[in-house]
C-alpha positions as a Markdown table, in Angstrom:
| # | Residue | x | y | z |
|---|---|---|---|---|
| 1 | Unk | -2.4 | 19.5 | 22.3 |
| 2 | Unk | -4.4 | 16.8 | 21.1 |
| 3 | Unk | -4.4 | 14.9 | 17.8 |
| 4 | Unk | -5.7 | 12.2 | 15.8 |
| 5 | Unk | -3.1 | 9.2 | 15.1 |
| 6 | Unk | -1.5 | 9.7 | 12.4 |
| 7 | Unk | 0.1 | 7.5 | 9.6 |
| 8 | Unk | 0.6 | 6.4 | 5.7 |
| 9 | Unk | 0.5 | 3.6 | 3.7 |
| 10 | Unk | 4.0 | 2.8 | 3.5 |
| 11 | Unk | 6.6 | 3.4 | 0.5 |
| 12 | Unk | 8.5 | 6.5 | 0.9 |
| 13 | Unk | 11.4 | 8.1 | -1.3 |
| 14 | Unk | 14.3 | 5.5 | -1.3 |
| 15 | Unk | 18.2 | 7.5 | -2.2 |
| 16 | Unk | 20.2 | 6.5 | -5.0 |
| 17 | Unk | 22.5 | 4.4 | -3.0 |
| 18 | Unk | 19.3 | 2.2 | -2.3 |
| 19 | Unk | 18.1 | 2.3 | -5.8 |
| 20 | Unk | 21.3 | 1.3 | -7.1 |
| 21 | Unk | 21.7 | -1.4 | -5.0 |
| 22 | Unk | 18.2 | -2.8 | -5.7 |
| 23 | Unk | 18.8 | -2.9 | -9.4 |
| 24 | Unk | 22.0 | -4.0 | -9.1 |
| 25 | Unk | 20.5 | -7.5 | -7.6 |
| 26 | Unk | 17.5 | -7.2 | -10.0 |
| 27 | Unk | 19.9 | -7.4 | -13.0 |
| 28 | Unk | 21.4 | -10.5 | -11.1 |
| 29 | Unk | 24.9 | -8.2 | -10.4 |
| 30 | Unk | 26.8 | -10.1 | -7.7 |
| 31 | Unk | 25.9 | -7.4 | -4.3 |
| 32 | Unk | 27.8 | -7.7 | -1.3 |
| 33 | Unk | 25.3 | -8.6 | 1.2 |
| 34 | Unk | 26.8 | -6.4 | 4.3 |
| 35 | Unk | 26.9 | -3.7 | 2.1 |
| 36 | Unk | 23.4 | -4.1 | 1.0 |
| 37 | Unk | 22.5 | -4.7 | 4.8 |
| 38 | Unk | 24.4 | -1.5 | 6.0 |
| 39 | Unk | 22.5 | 0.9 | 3.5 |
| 40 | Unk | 19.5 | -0.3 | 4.0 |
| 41 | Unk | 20.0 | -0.2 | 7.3 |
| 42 | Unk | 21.0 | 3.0 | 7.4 |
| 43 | Unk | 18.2 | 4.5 | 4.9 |
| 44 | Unk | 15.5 | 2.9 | 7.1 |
| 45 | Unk | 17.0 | 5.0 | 10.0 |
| 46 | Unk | 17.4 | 8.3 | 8.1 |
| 47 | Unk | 13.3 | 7.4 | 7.5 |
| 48 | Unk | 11.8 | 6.7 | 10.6 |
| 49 | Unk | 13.8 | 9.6 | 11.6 |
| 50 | Unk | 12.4 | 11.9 | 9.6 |
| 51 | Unk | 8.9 | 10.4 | 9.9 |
| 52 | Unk | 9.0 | 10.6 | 13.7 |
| 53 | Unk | 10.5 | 14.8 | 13.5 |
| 54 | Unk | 7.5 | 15.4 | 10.6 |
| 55 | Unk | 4.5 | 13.8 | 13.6 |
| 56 | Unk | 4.2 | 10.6 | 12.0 |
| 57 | Unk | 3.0 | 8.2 | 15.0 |
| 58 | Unk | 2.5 | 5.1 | 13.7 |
| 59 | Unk | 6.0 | 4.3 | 11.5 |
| 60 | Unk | 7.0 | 2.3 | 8.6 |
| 61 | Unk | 10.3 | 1.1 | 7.1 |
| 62 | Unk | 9.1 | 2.9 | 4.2 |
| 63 | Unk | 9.9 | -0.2 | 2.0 |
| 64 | Unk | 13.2 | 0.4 | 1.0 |
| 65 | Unk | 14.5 | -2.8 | 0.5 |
| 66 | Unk | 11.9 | -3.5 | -1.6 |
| 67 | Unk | 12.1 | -3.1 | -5.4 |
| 68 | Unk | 7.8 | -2.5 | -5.4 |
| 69 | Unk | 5.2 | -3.4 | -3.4 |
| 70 | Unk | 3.7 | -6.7 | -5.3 |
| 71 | Unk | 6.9 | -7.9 | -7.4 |
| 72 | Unk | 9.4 | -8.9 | -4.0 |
| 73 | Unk | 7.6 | -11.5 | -3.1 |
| 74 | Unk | 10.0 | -13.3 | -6.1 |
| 75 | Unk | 13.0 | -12.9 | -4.2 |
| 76 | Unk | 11.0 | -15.0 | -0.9 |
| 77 | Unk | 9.0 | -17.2 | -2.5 |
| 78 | Unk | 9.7 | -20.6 | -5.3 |
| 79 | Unk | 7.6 | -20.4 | -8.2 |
| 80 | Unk | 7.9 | -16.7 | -9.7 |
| 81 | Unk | 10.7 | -16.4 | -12.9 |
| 82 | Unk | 10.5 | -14.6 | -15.9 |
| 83 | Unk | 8.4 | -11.2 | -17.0 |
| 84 | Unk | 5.1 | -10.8 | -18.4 |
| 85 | Unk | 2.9 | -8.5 | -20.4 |
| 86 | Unk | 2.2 | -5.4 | -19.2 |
| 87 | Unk | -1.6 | -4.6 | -18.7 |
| 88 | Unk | -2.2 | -1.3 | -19.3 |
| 89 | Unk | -5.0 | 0.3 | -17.3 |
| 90 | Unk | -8.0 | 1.4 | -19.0 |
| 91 | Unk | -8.3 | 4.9 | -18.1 |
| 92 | Unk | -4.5 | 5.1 | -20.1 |
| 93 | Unk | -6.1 | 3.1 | -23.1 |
| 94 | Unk | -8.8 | 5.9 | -23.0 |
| 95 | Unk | -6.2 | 8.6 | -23.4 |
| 96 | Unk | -3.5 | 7.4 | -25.6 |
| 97 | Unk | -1.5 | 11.0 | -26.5 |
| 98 | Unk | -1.3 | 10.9 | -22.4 |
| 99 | Unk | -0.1 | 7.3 | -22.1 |
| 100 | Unk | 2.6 | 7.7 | -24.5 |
| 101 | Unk | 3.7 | 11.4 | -22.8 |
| 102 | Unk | 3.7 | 9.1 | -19.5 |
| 103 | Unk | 5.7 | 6.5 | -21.8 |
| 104 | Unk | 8.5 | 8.9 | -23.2 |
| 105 | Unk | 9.3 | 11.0 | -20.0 |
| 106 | Unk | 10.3 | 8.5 | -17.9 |
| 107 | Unk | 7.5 | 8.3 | -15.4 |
| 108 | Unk | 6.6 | 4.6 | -16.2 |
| 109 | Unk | 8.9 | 2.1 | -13.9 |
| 110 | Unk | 10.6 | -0.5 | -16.1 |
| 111 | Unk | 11.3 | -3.8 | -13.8 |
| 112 | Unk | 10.6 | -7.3 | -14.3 |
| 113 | Unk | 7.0 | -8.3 | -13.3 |
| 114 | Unk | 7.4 | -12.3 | -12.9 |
| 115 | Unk | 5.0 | -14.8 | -13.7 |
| 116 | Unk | 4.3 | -17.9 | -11.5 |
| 117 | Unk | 5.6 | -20.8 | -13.2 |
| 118 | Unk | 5.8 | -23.3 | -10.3 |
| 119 | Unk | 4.7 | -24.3 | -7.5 |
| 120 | Unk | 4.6 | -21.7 | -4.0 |
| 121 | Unk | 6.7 | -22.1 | -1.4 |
| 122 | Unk | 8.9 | -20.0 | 0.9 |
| 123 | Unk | 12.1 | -19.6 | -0.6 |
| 124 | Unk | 13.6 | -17.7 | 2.4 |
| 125 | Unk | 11.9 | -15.0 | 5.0 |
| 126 | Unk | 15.5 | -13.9 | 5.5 |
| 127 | Unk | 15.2 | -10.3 | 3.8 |
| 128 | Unk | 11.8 | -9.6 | 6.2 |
| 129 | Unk | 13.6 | -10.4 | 9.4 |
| 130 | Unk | 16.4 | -8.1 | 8.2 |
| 131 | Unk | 13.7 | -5.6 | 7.3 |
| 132 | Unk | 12.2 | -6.4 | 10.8 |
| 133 | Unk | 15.1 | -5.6 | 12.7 |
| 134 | Unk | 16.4 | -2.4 | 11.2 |
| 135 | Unk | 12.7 | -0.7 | 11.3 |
| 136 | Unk | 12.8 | -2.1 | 14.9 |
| 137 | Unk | 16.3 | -0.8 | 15.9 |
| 138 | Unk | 15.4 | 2.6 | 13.8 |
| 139 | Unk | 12.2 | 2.8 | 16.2 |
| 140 | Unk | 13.7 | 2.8 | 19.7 |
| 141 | Unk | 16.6 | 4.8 | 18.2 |
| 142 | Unk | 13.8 | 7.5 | 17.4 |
| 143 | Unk | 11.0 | 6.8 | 20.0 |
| 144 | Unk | 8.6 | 6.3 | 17.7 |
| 145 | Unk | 5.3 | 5.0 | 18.9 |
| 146 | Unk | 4.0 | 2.5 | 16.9 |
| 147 | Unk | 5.4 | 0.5 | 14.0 |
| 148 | Unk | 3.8 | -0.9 | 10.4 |
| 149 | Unk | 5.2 | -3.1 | 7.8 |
| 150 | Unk | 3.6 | -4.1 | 4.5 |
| 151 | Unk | 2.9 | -6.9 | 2.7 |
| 152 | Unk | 1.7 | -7.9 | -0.4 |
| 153 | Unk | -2.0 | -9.8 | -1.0 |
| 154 | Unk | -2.3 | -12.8 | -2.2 |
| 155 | Unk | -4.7 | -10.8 | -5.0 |
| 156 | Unk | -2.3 | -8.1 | -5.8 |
| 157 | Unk | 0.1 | -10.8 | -6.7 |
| 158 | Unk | -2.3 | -12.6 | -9.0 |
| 159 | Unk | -2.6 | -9.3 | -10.4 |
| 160 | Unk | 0.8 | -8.7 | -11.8 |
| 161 | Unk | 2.1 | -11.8 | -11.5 |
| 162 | Unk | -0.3 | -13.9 | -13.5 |
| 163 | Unk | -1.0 | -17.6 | -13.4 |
| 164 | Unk | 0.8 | -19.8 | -15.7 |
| 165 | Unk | 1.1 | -22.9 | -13.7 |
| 166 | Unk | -1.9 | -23.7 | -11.5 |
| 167 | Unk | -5.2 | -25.2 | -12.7 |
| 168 | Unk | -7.1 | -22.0 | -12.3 |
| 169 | Unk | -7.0 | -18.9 | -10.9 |
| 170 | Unk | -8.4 | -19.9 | -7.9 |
| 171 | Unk | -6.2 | -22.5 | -7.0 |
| 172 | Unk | -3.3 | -20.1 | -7.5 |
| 173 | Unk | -5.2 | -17.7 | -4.8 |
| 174 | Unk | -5.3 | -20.7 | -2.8 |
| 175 | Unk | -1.7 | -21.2 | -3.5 |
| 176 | Unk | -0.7 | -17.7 | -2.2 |
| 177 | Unk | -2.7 | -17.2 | 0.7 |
| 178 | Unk | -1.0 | -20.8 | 1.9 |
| 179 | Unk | 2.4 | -19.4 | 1.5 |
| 180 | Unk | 1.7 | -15.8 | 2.3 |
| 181 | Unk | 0.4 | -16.7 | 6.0 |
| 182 | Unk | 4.2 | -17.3 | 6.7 |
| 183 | Unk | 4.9 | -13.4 | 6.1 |
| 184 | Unk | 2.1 | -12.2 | 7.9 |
| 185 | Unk | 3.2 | -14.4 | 11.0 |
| 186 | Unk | 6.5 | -13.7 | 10.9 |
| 187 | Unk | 5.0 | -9.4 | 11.1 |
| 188 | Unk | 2.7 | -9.7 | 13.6 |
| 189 | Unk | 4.8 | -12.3 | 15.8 |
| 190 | Unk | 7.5 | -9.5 | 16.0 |
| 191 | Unk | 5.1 | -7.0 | 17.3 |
| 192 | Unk | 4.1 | -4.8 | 14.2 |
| 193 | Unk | 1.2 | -3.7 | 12.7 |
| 194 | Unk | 0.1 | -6.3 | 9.6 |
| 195 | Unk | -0.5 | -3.9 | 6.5 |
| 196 | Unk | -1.8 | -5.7 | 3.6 |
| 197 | Unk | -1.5 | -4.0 | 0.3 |
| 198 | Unk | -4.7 | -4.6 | -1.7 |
| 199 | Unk | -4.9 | -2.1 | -4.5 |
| 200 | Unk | -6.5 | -5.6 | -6.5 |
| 201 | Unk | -9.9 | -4.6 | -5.0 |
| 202 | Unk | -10.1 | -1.3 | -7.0 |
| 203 | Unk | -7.5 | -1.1 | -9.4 |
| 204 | Unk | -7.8 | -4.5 | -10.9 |
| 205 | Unk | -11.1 | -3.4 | -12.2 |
| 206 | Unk | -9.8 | -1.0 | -15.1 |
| 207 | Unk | -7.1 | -4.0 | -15.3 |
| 208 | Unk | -7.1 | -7.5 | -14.7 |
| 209 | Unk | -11.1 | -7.4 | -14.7 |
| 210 | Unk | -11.4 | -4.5 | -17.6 |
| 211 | Unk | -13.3 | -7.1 | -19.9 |
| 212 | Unk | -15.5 | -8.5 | -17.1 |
| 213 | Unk | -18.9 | -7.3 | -16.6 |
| 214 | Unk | -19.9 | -6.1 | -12.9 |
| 215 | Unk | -21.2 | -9.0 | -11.1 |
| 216 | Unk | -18.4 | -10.9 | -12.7 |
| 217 | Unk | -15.6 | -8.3 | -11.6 |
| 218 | Unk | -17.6 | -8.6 | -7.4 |
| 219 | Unk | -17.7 | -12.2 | -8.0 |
| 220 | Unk | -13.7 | -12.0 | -8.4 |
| 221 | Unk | -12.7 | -9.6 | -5.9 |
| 222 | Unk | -14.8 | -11.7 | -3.2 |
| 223 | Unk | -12.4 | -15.0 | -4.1 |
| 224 | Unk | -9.7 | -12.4 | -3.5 |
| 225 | Unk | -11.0 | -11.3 | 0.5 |
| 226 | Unk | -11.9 | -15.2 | 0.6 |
| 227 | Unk | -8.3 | -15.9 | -0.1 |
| 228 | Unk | -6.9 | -13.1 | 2.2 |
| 229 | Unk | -9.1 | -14.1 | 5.1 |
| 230 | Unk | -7.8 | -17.2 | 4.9 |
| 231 | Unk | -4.2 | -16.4 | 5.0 |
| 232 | Unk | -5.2 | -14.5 | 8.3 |
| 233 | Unk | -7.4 | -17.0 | 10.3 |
| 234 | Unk | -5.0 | -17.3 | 12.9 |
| 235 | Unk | -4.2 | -13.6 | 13.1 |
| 236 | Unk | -6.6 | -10.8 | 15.4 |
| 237 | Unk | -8.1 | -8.7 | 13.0 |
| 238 | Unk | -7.0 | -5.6 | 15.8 |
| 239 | Unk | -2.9 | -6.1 | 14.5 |
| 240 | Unk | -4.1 | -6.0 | 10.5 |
| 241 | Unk | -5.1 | -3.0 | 8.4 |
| 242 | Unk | -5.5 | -3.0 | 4.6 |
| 243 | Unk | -4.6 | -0.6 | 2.0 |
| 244 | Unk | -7.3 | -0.4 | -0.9 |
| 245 | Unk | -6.6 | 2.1 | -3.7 |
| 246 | Unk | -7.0 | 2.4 | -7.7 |
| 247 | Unk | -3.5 | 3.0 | -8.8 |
| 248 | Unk | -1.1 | 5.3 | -7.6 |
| 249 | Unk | 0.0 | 6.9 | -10.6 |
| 250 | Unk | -1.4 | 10.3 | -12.1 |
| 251 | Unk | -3.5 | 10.2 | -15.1 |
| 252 | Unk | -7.4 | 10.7 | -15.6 |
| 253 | Unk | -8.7 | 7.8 | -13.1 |
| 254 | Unk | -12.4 | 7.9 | -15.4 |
| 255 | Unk | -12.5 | 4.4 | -14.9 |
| 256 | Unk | -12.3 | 4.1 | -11.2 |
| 257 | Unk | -14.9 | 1.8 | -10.1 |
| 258 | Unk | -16.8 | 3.7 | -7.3 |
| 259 | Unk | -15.9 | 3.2 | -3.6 |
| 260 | Unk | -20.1 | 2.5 | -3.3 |
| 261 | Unk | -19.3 | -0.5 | -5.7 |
| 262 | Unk | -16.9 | -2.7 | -4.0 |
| 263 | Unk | -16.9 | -1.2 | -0.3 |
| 264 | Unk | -19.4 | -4.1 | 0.7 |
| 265 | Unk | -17.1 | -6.6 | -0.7 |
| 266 | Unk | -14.2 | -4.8 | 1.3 |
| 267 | Unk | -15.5 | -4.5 | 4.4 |
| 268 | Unk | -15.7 | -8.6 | 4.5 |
| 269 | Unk | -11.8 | -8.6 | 4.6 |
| 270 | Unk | -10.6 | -9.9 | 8.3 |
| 271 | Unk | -8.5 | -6.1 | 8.6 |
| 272 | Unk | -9.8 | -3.8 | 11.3 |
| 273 | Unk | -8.3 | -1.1 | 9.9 |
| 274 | Unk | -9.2 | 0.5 | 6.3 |
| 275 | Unk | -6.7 | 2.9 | 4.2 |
| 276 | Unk | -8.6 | 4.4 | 1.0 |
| 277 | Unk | -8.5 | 7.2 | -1.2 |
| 278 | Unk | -9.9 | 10.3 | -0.4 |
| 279 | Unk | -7.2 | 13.6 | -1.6 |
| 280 | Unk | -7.5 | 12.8 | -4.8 |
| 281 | Unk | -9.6 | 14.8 | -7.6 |
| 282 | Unk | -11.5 | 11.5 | -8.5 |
| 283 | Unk | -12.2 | 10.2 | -4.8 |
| 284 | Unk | -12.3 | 13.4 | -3.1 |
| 285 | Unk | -16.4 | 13.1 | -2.9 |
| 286 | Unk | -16.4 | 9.9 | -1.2 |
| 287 | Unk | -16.6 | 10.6 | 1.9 |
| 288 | Unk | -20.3 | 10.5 | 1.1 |
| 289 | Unk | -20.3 | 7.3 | 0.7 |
| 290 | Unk | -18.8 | 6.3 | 3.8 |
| 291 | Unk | -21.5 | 8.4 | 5.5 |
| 292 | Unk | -24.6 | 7.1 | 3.0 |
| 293 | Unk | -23.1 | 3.5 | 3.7 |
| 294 | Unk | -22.4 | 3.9 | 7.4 |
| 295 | Unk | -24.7 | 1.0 | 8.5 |
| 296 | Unk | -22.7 | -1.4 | 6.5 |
| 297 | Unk | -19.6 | -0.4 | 8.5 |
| 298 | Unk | -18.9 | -2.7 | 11.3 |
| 299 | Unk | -18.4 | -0.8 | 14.3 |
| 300 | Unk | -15.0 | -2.1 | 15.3 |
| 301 | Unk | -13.9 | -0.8 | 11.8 |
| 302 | Unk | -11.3 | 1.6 | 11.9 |
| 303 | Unk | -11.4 | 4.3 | 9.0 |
| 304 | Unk | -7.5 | 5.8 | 7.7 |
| 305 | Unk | -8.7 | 8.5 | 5.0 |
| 306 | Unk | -6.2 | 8.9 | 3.0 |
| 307 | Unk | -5.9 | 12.7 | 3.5 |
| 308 | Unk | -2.9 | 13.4 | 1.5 |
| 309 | Unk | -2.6 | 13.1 | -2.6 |
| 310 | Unk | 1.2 | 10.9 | -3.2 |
| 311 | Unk | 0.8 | 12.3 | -7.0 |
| 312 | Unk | 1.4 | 15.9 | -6.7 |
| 313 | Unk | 3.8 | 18.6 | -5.2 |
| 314 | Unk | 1.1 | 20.5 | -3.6 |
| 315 | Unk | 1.6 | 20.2 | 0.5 |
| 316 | Unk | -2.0 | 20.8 | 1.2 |
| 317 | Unk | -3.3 | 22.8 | 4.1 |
| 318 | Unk | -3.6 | 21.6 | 7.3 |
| 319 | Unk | -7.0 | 23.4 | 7.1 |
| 320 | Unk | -8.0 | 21.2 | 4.4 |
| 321 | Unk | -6.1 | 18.3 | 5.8 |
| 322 | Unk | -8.4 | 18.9 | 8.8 |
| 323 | Unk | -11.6 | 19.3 | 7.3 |
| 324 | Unk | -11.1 | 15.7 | 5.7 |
| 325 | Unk | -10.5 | 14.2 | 8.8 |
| 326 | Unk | -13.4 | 15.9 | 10.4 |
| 327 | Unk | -15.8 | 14.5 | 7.7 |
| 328 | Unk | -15.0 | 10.7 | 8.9 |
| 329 | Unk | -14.9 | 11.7 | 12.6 |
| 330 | Unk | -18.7 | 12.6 | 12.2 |
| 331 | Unk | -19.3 | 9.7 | 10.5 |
| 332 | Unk | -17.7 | 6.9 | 13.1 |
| 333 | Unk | -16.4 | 9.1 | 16.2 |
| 334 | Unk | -13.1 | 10.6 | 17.0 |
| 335 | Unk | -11.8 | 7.2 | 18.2 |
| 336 | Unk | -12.1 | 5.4 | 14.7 |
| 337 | Unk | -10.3 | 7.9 | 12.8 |
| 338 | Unk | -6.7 | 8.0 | 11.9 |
| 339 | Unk | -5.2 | 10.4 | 9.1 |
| 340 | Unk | -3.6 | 8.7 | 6.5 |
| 341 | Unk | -2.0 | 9.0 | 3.1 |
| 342 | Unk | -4.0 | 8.3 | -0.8 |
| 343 | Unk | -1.4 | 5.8 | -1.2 |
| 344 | Unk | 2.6 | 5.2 | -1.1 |
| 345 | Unk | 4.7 | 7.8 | -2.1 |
| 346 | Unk | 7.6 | 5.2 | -3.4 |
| 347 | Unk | 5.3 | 2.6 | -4.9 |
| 348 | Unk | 8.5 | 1.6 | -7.3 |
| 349 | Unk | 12.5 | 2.0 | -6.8 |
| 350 | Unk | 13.3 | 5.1 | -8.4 |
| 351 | Unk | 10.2 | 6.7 | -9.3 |
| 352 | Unk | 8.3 | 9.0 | -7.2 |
| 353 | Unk | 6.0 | 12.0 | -8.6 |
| 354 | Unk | 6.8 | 13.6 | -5.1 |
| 355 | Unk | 10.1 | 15.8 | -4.2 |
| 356 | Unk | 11.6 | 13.8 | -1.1 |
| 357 | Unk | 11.6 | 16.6 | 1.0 |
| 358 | Unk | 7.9 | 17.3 | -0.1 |
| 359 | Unk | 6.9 | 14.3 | 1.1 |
| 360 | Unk | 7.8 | 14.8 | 4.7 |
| 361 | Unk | 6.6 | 18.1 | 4.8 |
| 362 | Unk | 3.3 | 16.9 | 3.4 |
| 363 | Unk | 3.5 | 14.6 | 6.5 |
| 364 | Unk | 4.5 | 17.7 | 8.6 |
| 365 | Unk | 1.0 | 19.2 | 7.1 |
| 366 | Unk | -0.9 | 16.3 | 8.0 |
| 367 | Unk | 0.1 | 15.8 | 11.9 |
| 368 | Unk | -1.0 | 19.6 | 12.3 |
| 369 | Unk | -4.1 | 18.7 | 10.3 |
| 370 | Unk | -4.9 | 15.8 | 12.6 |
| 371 | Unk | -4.3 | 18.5 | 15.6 |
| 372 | Unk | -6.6 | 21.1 | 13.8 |
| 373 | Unk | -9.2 | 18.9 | 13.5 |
| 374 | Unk | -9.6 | 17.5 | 17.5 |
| 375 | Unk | -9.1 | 20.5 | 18.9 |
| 376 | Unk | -10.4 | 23.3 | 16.6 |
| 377 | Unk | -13.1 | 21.3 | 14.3 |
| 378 | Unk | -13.0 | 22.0 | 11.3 |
């Protein structure tokens, strides 16, 4: 039977052993490094595993090494130390009997969130190339078919790691896309899929941009794809994706600026392949706008619909999980369309609105999804 490809964007439920261990070396607790290198090989095993048995075709390492998504590029790169205010998204500053509930139960992740104080550089690219190899070895082990590893934007780091040593924010943009190149390479020249996380484009607008007005905010988020396209010049847009989303975390999402807003902006980043929202209750309707806006889309543009919600317990239907997918295989054509996930389902160390075993049986519900919707419609 046939199927869409399917995939996700990334993080996945890390065990406690992992989680310990990552804090452990956050807190600056001497680790023994085989050790380290032995659980997190085995963990990224156990995951592609489990992602190959639930249909998942194109694989990641699910992060696991990583403490979050944005904040490890300290541990690779000079120039981060420190912490720094916390800006609270503006949906949550809307709603402030919900933000402290999220506050008080736990569900808010507590790390340190460095600032750049120095000048860029590559510290070491040792802790990829481990990362590399395990996903790699975990692969063949598995027979998985196609591999994806993530890494940061040179915006999402000027997002929560703010500027307090460059001239202007521009020249720190500048600064990251310089040294972030070196971590792209080093993806792509191992043979993987290039996933850049770039949640800035839509979540920095209820944050880092909150006070801006709109053409201000578009002015910004286009220095961010200038930046990014930079750091890629040298890389075919067919071995990079990007992941765009508005904050993986539940609460009332009222402040979302609109896909319509900034997808014309997006679709000038270098990626051929494009992961967005569209599970959740706030994005859910967008796939309107792909089809309003479908002239802007350049035709080697691959759409990844996220098709899965990473903030709830639900395991949706692979009826509805194949309806979605339909909607963006009338837009573009069957050959455009693979089913993805809203966002990651591990986006921090230890925290996760999604039971782990939920999580690969929502994958489970997508790959039948993806077969629902080639061979049945929707």
């Amino acid at each position: 039977m046939q199927r869409l490809p399917t995939t996700h964007v990334g993080s996945l439920p890390r065990s406690q052993p992992v989680v310990d261990l990552i804090f452990a070396r956050e807190r600056g607790e001497a680790v023994d490094e085989a050790a380290f290198d032995a659980v997190m090989a085995a963990a990224i095993d156990d995951c592609v595993r489990r992602q190959v048995a639930a249909g998942v075709d194109i694989v990641s390492d699910g992060e696991m090494s990583k403490i979050s998504y944005a904040t490890y590029l300290k541990d690779r790169y000079t120039g981060f130390d420190g912490d720094s205010p916390r800006r609270t998204p503006g949906d949550l500053l809307d709603y402030p009997g919900f933000r402290e509930r999220l506050r008080t139960s736990g569900g808010t992740p507590t790390y340190r969130r460095p600032c750049c104080v120095g000048p860029i550089a590559v510290r070491t690219l040792e802790p990829l190339m481990k990362d590399i190899a395990h996903l790699k070895a975990a692969a063949q082990r598995h027979g998985a078919g196609a591999m994806f590893m993530n890494a940061a934007s040179p915006g999402v780091v000027a997002l929560f790691q703010p500027n307090q040593h460059y001239a202007d924010d521009d020249a720190y943009l500048e600064a990251l896309a310089h040294a972030l190149r070196h971590e792209y390479h080093a993806i792509v020249d191992a043979g993987l899929m290039l996933q850049i996380d770039s949640p800035d484009l839509g979540l920095g607008r209820h944050m880092m941009y909150r006070e801006l007005e709109e053409p201000a905010y578009l002015a910004r988020i286009e220095k961010h794809v200038e930046a990014l396209n930079y750091a890629l010049v040298a890389i075919p847009a067919d071995r990079v994706r990007m992941h765009v989303c508005w904050g993986n975390y539940e609460g009332p999402h009222h402040r979302d600026v609109p896909l319509a807003t900034i997808l014309p902006t997006v679709l000038k980043a270098k990626p051929r392949g494009l992961l967005f929202e569209t599970a959740n209750p706030r994005h859910g309707h967008e796939w309107a706008t792909v089809r309003d806006m479908r002239r802007q889309i350049p035709d080697d543009k691959l759409l990844i619909p996220g098709v899965l919600d990473t903030t709830t317990n639900f395991i949706e239907h692979p009826q509805l999980i194949a309806q979605r997918l339909q909607r963006f295989v009338d837009i573009v054509g069957v050959d455009r369309v693979i089913a993805g996930s809203d966002c990651g389902f591990g986006t921090f160390a230890g925290f996760g609105a999604v039971d782990e075993d939920i999580v690969y049986a929502k994958l489970a519900a997508m790959a039948e999804g993806a077969a629902l919707a080639v061979n049945a419609g929707a």
